[in-house]
N, C-alpha and C positions, 0 to 999 in steps of 0.2 A: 783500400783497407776497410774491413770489415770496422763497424762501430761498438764499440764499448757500450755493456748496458748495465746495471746495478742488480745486486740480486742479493736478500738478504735471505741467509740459509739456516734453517734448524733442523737438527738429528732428533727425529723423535725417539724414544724409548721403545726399546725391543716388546714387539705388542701391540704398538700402538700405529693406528691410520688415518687415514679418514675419515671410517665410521667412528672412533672413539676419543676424540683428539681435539677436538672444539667444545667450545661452554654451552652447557644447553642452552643462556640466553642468547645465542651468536644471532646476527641476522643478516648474513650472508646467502647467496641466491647460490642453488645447485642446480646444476643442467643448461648452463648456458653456453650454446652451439661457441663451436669452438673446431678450426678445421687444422690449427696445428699444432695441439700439442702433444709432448711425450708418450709413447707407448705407455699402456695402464695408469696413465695418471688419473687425477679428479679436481676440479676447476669449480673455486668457490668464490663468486665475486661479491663485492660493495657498491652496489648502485645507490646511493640515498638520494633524493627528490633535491632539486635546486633551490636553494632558498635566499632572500636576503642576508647579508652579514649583519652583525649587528649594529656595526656604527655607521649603514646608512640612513637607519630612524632616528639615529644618535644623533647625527648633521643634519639633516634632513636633507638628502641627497636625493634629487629628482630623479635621476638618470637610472632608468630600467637597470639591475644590477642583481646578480645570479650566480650562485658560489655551489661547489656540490665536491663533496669525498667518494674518491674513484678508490679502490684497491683490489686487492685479488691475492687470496692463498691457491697453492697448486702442492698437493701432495701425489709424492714422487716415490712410487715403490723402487726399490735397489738391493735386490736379492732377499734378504729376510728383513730389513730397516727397512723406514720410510723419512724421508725428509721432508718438509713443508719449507716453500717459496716463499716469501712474504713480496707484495708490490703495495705499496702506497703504506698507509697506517691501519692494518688489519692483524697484522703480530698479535695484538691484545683481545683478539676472539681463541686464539689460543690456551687452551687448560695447563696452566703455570705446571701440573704435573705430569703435563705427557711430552716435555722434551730434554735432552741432554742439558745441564746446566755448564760443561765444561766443555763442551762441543768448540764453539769457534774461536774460545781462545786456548786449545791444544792443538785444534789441526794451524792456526798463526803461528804457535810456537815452534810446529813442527817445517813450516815452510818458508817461511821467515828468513832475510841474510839477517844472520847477527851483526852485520857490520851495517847495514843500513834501514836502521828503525827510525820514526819519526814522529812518535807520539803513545804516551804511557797516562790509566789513568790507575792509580795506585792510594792503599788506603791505610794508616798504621793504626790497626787496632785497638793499641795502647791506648794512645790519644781519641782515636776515632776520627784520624786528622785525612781527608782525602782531599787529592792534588792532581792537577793534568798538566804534563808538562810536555808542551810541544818543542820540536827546534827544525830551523830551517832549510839543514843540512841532513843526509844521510849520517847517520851516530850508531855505536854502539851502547851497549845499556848502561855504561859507567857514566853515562853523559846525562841519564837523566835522574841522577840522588837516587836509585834502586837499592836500597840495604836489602839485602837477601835474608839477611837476621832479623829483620822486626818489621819487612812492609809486604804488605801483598799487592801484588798483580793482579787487577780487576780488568783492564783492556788493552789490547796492544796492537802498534798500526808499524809496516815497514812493506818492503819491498822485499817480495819474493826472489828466494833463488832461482840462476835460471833453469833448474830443472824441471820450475813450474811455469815458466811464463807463457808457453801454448797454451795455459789454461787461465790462468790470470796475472794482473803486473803488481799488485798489489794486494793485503790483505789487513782486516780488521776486524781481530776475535773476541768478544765476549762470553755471553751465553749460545749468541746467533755468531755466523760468522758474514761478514759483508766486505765484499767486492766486486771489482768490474771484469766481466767478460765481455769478450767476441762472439762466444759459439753460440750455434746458431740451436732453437729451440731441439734438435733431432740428437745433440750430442750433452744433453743435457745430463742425461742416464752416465755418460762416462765422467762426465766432471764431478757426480757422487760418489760413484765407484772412487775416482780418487780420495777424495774429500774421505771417505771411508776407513782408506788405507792409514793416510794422515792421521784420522781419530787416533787407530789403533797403535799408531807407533810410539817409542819411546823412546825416539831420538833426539826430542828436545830436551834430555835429559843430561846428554854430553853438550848440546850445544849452549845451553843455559843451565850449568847444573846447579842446584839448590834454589828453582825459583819455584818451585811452589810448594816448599818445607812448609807452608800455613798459606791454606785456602779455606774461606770463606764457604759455608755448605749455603746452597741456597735451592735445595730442593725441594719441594714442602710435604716428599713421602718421608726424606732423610728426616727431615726438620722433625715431622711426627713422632718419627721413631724415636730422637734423642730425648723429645721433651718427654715421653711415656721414662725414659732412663730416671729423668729428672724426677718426676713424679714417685718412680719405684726408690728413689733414694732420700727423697722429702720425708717417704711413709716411714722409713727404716731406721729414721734419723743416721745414715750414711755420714761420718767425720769427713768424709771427702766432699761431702758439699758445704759452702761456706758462704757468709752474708758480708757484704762490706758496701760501704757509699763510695758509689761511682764519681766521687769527684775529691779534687784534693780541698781538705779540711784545715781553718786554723783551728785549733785547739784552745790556744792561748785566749778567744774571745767566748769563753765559756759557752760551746756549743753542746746540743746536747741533741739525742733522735729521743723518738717515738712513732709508735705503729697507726694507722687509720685504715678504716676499707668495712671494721666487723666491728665498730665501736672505739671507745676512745681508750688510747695506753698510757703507759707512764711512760716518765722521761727515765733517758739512761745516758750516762755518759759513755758510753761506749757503745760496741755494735758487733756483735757476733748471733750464729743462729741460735742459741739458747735463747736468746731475747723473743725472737721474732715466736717459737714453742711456747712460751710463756703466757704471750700475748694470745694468741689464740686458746690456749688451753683455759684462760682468766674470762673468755667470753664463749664458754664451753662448745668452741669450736673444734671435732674430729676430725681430725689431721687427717685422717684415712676415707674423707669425703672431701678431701680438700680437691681441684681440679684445675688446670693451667688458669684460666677466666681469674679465678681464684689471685694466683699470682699478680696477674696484669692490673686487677683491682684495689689490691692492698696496698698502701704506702707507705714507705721510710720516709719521716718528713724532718728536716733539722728544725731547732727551734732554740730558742734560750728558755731560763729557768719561769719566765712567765708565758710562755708556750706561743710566743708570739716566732713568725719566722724568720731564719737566719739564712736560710738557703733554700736550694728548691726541694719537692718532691721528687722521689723517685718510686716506680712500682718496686716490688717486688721482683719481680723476674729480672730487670735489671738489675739488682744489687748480688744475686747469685752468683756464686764461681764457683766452675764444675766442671770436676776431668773425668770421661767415660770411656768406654769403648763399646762398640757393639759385635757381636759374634761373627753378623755377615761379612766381617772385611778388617784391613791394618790402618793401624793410623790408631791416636790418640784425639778426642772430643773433648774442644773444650768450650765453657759455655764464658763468658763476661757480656756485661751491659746489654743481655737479652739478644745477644747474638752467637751463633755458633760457627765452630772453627773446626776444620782437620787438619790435625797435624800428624805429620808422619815420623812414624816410629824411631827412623833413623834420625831424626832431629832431636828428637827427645832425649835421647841415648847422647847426641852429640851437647847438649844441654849440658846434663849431669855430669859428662866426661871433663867438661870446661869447667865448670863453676866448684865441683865435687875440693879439689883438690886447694883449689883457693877460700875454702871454707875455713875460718882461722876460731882461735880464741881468746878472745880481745881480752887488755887487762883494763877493762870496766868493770863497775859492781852491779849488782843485781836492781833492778828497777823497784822504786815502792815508792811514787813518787804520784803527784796529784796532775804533775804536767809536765813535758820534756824539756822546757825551759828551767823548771826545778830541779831537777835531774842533770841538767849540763850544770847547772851553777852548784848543786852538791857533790858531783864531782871533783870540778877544781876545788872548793873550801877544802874537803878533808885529803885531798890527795895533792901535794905541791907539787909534784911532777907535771900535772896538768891546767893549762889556762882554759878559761869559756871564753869563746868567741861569739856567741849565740848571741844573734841578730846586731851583730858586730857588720860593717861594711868596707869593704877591699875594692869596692867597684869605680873605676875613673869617674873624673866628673862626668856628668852631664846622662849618666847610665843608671840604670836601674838599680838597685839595690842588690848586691854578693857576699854573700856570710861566705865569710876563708874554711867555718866548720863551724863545727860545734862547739868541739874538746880538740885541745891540742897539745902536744907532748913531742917528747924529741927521746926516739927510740934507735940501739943501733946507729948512729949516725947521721940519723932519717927526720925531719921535720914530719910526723906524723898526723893529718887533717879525718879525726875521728869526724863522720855524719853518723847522726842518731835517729832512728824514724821509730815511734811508738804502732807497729804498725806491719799486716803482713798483707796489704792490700796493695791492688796494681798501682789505681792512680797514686797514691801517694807514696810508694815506692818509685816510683818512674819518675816522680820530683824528687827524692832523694838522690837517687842513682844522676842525673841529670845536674844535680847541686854540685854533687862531688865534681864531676868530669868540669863544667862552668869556672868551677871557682879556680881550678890548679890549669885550666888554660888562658882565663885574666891573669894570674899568677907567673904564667911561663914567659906571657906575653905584652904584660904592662908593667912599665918602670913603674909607673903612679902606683897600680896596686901595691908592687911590692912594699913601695916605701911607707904606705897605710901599712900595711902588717906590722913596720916595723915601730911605727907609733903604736901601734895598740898594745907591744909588749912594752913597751917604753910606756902605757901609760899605767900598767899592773904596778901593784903593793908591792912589790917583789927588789931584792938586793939587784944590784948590779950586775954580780957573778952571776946568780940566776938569769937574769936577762940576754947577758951576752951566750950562757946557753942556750935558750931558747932561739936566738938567734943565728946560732954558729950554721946549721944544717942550710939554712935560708941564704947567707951569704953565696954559696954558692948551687941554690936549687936544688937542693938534695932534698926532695922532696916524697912524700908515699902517702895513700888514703887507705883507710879503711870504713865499711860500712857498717853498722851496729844500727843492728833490730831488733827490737823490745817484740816478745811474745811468748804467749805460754806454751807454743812447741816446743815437741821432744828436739833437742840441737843435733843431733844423733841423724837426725837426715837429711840435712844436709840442704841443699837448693831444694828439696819434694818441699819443704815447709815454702817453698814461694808458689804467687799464683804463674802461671805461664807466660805471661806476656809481662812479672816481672822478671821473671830467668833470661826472657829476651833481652829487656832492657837494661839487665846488669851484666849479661855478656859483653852487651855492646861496649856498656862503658868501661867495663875491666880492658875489653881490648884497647878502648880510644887512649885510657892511660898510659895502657902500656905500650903505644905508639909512641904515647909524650916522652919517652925513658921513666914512667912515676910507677913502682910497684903500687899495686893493690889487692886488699883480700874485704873477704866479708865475717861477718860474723853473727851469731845474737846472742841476748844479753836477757837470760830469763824474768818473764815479768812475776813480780811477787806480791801484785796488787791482789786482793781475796774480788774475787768477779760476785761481786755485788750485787742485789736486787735492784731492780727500779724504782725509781722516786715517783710517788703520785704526782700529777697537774696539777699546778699552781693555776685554777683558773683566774683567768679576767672577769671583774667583776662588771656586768652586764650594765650598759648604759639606762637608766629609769629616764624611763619618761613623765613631764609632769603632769 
């Protein structure tokens, strides 16, 4: 039996070869005699000088000792493409923009048994949460937490069908694709030609369908292109681009931002892109000289009202959220926390079709309130229909803290669990949405919680009869949520006023309820706060020295 060898493979971009394909600083040796390789190839090795490691002057390790990096790229014409070989750690002389970014994990997805994978490494955008989840059996992709709705597929490792295994037994695709063959260096040329075929198909689309409704762009000609998008919509002041802090916010501990990068801002209790126009317009900066650099420099910085900080920094370019397209191609561009994403049209479409009709209108009043906490407790006050549970706890001992909601009412026959977010941003919509679905599955699932609930209306001002209303739908789990979001969109459009990866995340959760038997809809509840200017800095008055 012929021996297994490792070969880690990149599809370069139509155009690209060997003469144009490496960084100009590479230092790779060309022309080194070589009696068999492939027809038309080119053979660039890594010879570097033997040298000590470092931790034997660290020990001080007598014994003659001599360590040196072997590798070798081998670009491989194959009709009008070219591929490059990678052996050892030479991948990285490589020009990040002369090869496929989706190469070897389509042609995995195309060759791949779905029934026997064994290793995913996947990343949810939302969160920015990435996980590798191996197992030590043949599986299919149910086995390893894959949501097809809200996680992307970054790598994927299984065993090939056998209609590939004369060419290899195994496969592992990312950007490169790696695996082991047999053939011997002469049949090289056809194992691209395959590998080619596989690019091109779009058979992994029955076989794993909806897995890559949102892929990750990581090509840095794409990358260019979008962020110029970005730039052309900064200048234009574009409503479709929007400012928000990447992280979830309490409110409640009088948080406040301001700007840094082009001089010092005011504080603002809030955070939309008016703010951020302001700011520069106030340090007669021309937005129409503004330049990416520009972004990455600037900061959103949280702070309280004596400008000391509350939380981190963030640039600018991470706080943007922004949906594009561009003319060369389908798919919808979306930017969050200074990353970009393709999503495809049919997704998007399947979004709206979901969420569109579960759009409701909630009977809450209008927001004009200093904090959501205010705002749930003037709720109940003027409206006896409804109790505040806000930062009330349902959670068993020994567990973290679970608000049952916000506001609660008993509509229809329904225990109704209103969550309210001041707020039309991912992160803290995806802890909303994440609230809701948490609290009614402690609720479906623990005696303890229930019986907390039932103390807590038992401990309300309220008559008796009132109580045992509030309590009737509970008795027997008759339960329902709905979501209520505070914002100055038009309500009229429905899911478009969310950012995209929160469309995902309140899919998700609408579906996970409605698994539990708990209707759910969404809603928002117009804010009528006047969007206020910012407050000057409270400077700290400088330490004197005597």
């Amino acid at each position: 039996m012929s021996k297994s060898r490792s070969f880690s493979i990149y599809l370069l971009k139509q155009g690209k070869d060997a003469t144009n394909s490496l960084k100009a600083d590479h230092r790779l040796e060309e022309g080194v005699p070589a009696t068999n390789l492939p027809a038309g190839s080119t053979l660039f090795v890594l010879d570097n000088v033997p040298r000590d490691p470092w931790w034997k002057s660290y020990f001080g390790v007598t014994k003659p000792l001599k360590q040196a990096t072997k590798g070798a790229l081998i670009f491989l014409p194959v009709g009008d493409r070219c591929f490059a070989l990678s052996f050892g750690h030479v991948f990285h002389n490589l020009d990040d923009t002369a090869y496929e970014y989706d190469f070897g994990l389509r042609v995995t997805l195309n060759s791949v048994d779905p029934k026997k994978l064994k290793s995913t490494d996947i990343l949810e955008p939302g969160a920015d949460r990435r996980q590798r989840t191996q197992v030590p059996v043949d599986s299919d992709l149910t086995f390893f937490d894959f949501d097809r709705d809200s996680t992307i597929l970054k790598s994927l490792t299984g065993k090939v069908k056998s209609d590939y295994t004369d060419l290899f037994k195994h496969a592992t695709g990312s950007s490169n694709l790696r695996i082991s063959s047999a053939l011997e260096a002469g049949d090289l040329v056809g194992l691209c030609e395959k590998l080619l075929e596989l690019y091109a198909s779009e058979d992994y689309k029955t076989t794993f369908p909806d897995i890559q409704n949102i892929a990750p762009v990581r090509d840095p000609i794409l990358v260019q292109k979008l962020n110029e998008k970005l730039l052309e919509a900064f200048k234009a002041k574009d409503e479709a681009l929007n400012l928000t802090v990447p992280d979830i916010i309490n409110y409640r501990d009088n948080v406040y931002s301001t700007f840094s990068g082009c001089g010092a801002g005011d504080l603002y209790e809030d955070v939309f892109m008016e703010r951020y126009y302001s700011y520069l317009d106030a340090r007669d900066k021309d937005i129409n000289n503004i330049v990416l650099d520009d972004f990455k420099r600037h900061q959103l910085k949280l702070v309280d009202e004596e400008n000391s900080p509350k939380g981190d920094s963030y640039s600018i370019l991470k706080c943007f959220v922004f949906d594009t397209s561009l003319p060369s191609g389908a798919g919808t561009y979306h930017l969050t926390e200074g990353n970009w994403y393709r999503v495809e049209d049919d997704y998007v479409t399947k979004l709206q079709d979901f969420l569109d009709p579960l759009c409701a209108d909630l009977p809450l009043p209008e927001y004009n309130h200093k904090t959501e906490g205010a705002y749930n407790e003037d709720v109940a006050n003027k409206d006896k229909k409804f109790l505040c549970f806000d930062r009330k706890n349902i959670s068993p001992n020994g567990q973290s803290q679970i608000e049952p909601c916000d506001v609660y009412a008993v509509k229809d026959g329904l225990g109704v669990f209103y969550h309210v977010k001041v707020s039309t941003l991912s992160a803290q919509l995806s802890h909303l949405f994440n609230q809701g679905t948490n609290a009614l599955e402690v609720l479906k699932m623990e005696k303890a919680s229930r019986i907390k609930l039932d103390a807590l209306i038992d401990a309300e001002v309220i008559s008796d009869k009132m109580k045992g209303a509030f309590k009737a739908p509970l008795a027997d789990q008759r339960y329902s949520v709905a979501f209520g979001i505070v914002t100055y969109k038009d309500k009229a459009k429905k899911s478009l006023n969310l950012p995209l990866f929160s469309r995902v995340s309140l899919m998700r959760s609408l579906k996970y309820l409605r698994l539990m038997s708990v209707p759910a809809v969404y809603g928002f509840i117009e804010d009528k706060n006047p969007k206020v200017a910012g407050k000057k800095k409270k400077r700290k008055p400088k330490n004197k020295t005597p």
